[in-house]
Structure formats: structure tokens, C-alpha cells
N, C-alpha and C positions, 0 to 999 in steps of 0.2 A: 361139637368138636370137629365132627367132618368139614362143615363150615368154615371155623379157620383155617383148617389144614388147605383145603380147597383154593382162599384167602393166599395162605402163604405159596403157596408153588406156583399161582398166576404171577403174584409181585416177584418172584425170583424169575418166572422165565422172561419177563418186561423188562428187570433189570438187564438181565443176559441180551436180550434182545437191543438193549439201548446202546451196551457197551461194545457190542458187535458191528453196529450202526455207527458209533463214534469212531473208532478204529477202523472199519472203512472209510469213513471220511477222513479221516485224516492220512487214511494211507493214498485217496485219490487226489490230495490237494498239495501240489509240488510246493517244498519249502524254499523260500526267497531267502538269496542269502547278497544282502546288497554291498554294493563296495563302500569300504570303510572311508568317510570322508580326510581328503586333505586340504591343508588352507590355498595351494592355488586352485582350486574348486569354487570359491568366492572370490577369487582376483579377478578385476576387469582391469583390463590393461588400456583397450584399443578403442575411440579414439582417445589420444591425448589430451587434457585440460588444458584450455587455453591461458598463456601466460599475461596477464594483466601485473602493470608496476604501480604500487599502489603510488598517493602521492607522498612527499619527503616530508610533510608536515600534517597534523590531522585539519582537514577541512580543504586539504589540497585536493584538485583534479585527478584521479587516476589516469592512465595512461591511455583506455579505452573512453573516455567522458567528451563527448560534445560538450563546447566550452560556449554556454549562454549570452555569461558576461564578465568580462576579465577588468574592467576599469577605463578601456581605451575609447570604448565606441559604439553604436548601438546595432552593426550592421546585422546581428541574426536577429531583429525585433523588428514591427509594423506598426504601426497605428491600429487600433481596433476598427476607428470611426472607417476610414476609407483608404488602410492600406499604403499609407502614404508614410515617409520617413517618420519616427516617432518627435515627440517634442519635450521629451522630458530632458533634464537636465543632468548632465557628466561634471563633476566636480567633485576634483581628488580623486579619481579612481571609484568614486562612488556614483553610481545612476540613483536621482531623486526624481519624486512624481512632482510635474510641472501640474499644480491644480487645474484645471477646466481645459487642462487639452486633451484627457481623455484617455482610454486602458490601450495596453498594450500586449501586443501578443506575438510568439514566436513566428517567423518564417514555416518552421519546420514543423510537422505531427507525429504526436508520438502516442502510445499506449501506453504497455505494461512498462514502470522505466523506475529507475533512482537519480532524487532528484536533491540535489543541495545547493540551497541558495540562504542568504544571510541578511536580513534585515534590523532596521533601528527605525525608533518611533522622530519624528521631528525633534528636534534639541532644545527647542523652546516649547513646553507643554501647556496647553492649551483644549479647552474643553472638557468634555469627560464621556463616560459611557462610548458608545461608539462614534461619539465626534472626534476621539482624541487617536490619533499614530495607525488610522483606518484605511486596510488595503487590503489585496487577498490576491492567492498562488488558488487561480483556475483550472485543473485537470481537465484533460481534453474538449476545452470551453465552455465546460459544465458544472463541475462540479467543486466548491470554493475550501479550501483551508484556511480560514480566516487571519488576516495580519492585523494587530490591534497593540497599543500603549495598553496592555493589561496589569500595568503597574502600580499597584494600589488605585485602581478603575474601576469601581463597582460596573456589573454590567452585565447584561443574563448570559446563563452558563454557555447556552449551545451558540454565542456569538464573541466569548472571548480567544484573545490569541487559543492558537492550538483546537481549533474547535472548525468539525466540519460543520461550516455556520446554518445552521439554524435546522440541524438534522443530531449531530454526536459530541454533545460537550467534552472537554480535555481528563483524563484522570487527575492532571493535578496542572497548577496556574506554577510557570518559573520564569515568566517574561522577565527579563533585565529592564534596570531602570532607563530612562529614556535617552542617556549618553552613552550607553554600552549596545553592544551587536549583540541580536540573538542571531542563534543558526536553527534552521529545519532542515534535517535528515529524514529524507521521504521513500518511503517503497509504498510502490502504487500499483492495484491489479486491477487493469480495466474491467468491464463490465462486457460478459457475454449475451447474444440475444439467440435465439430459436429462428428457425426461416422464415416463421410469421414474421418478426418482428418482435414478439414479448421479451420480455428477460428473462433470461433462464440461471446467467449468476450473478447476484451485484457487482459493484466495483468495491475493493479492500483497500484501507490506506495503513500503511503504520508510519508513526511520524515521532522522528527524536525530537525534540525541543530544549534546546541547550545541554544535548545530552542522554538526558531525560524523557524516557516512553512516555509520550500523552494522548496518542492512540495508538493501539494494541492489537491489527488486524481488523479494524473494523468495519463493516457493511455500513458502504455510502447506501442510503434510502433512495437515493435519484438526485434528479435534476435541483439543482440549488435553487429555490426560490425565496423571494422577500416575506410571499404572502402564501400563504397555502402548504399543503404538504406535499413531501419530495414526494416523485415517481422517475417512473421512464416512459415516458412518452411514445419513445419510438429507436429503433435500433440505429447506430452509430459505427464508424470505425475509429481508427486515430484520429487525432485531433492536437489544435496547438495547448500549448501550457500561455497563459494567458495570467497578467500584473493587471491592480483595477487603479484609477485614480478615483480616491474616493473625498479628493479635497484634502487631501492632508500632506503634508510633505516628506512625506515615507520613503526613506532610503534604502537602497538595495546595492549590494558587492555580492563576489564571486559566485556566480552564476552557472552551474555544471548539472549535467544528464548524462544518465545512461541508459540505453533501449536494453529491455529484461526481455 
């Protein structure tokens, strides 16, 4: 009986002891009483958002767009071969690939950018798989978003239109038939590297295709190549947007960029 009694008087003065201990703490710990939030507390005002006029029609130029190719003339394009006036062919307002004279590439380098250009396969079709409406929109002289007659074209997945070729096939195939224009709406994030030189973030492309998402953010793997698997080689800045002649007579209208 002493035992508990003993028992109980320890745990009551522990108790006493604990709550004595609580109540000074709390009496030595200053209560925060913070100012009640209002909504300009989340307003950012300063600077101002810059005023871009979109364009009047959808596929039009925005008001801020470096204008590629407007129908007239090839003066913002080069020859790949050697820099020399391009040779491809203006007819109608429409730039075609003159077969065997070779890719062409912008004046100008760019990076992070949005890019909308409008393509159609040759009008007389001809071939198949990748013999048929074959060209390609090169990001910073690297890395290719394939242009292809993917119109009832059997042909492997990572090389048809909409497809970073031969690295990220398309979610889904909406090439128009070969008398009709398709468009590509492109957001492009170049590719970071480390001081060595490694990669430290890929390049990201998201690409409309008549509209329609057929890449979703996706990690380019590297360097576009025919044979072998993509890498990066070696660190990069800007670079041109680059058109391929790939033999076929691939027509190209309105031609527009924007540096992101």
C-alpha cells in the first residue's frame, strides 16, 4: 500500500512539475500576431508587360516576329553549301526546294524561340516512305523536326512528319493530303551545357501540327543523326534554323520567329 501511495505523489509532483514547465514556456515565448493579408500584397505591378499585337488572322505574324519568309524573296536565307545566294525556287509567294542545289539556312541565330512556318508535300506524289514530300526545320543546325508526305505513307514512326527524326515519334499522324498546307507551331528550349562542356539540360520542343499537339514538351536526345544514337557532343550557342533539300519539291509559305 505504501508503494502505491509512494507511486502516486511522485506522478502528481511530475505532473505539477510538467505543467509549471509548460506555462513558463509559454509565458517566455512572445506570441506572433502577423498582419492579416490583403490582395495588393500579391499584386505586382512594376515592370509593365510588354504590348505585342497579335496577328489579324490565325497564322499571321505577330507584331514582335522576325519575318523568315513572306513570299517575296529569299534575302534572310543562305545556301548551306557555301553561303552563297540560295537557289531554290519563289513561285506564287511560295519558296520550293530546287532538288540538288542543296539545304538552306537562315542569316540569323537563334535559341530559345517560336517558330511558325507552313509546309505542303510536292503536288504530284511520287514515291513512298521517306522518298515522298522529304525535308526537315533544323533547330539550331542540329537538331531536325522532320517534314514528310505522311499521308497515307507507311514509314517508321520516329521519321514521319511531326516526329523529332529518328529520336521522338508524333503522338498522333494529321499531315494533310498532298494539295493542302500543313502548319507547324513550334516552342523550342534550347539545350543548356555545364563549363566543361557536358549537358546539363536537353533541348525541349512542343510542336502544333495543324493545330494539333504531336510533341508535348519533349527532350530532344541530341544531335540528329542518320546512323547511331542521338548525344551532344559538345556545348553550343545559338545557331541558324536551317530548311534540308532532300530531293523532293517541298514547298514552304509564311515563315515567322520569335526569340523567347
Amino acid at each position: 500500500m505504501k508503494k502505491l501511495q509512494i507511486l502516486a505523489s511522485s506522478f502528481a509532483i511530475a505532473v505539477l512539475i510538467s505543467c509549471n514547465s509548460n506555462a513558463q514556456t509559454k509565458s517566455t515565448v512572445p506570441e506572433v500576431s502577423p498582419a492579416p493579408m490583403k490582395p495588393d500584397m500579391t499584386e505586382i505591378w512594376n515592370p509593365e508587360v510588354a504590348v505585342v499585337t497579335p496577328g489579324k488572322a490565325l497564322g499571321d505574324a505577330p507584331s514582335d516576329a522576325i519575318i523568315l519568309f513572306d513570299g517575296k524573296d529569299l534575302s534572310q536565307w543562305v545556301s548551306a553549301k557555301d553561303g552563297g545566294a540560295p537557289k531554290w525556287n519563289i513561285r506564287n509567294g511560295i519558296m520550293e526546294v530546287a532538288p540538288g542545289t542543296g539545304d538552306i539556312k537562315t542569316k540569323m541565330k537563334f535559341g530559345d524561340c517560336q517558330l511558325h512556318i507552313e509546309w505542303s508535300a510536292p503536288d504530284e506524289v511520287k514515291g513512298n516512305s521517306q522518298g515522298r514530300g522529304n525535308s526537315g526545320v533544323f533547330f539550331q543546325d542540329r537538331y531536325e523536326l522532320q517534314v514528310l508526305d505522311s499521308y497515307q505513307n507507311r514509314t517508321y514512326r520516329n521519321g514521319q512528319a511531326g516526329s523529332i527524326y529518328k529520336d521522338q515519334a508524333p503522338l498522333v499522324n494529321v499531315t494533310r493530303g498532298p494539295l493542302e498546307w500543313n502548319t507547324y507551331d513550334v516552342i523550342y528550349t534550347a539545350p543548356r551545357f555545364k563549363a566543361d562542356g557536358r549537358i546539363d539540360y536537353p533541348a525541349r520542343i512542343t510542336v502544333l501540327h495543324n493545330g494539333v499537339v504531336v510533341q508535348n514538351n519533349t527532350t530532344i536526345l541530341g544531335l540528329t543523326l542518320y546512323i547511331g544514337l542521338h548525344n551532344y557532343p559538345e556545348a553550343h550557342g545559338d545557331d541558324v534554323i536551317h530548311l534540308q533539300d532532300h530531293g523532293n519539291v517541298t514547298q514552304f509559305r509564311n515563315i515567322w520567329i520569335r526569340k523567347l
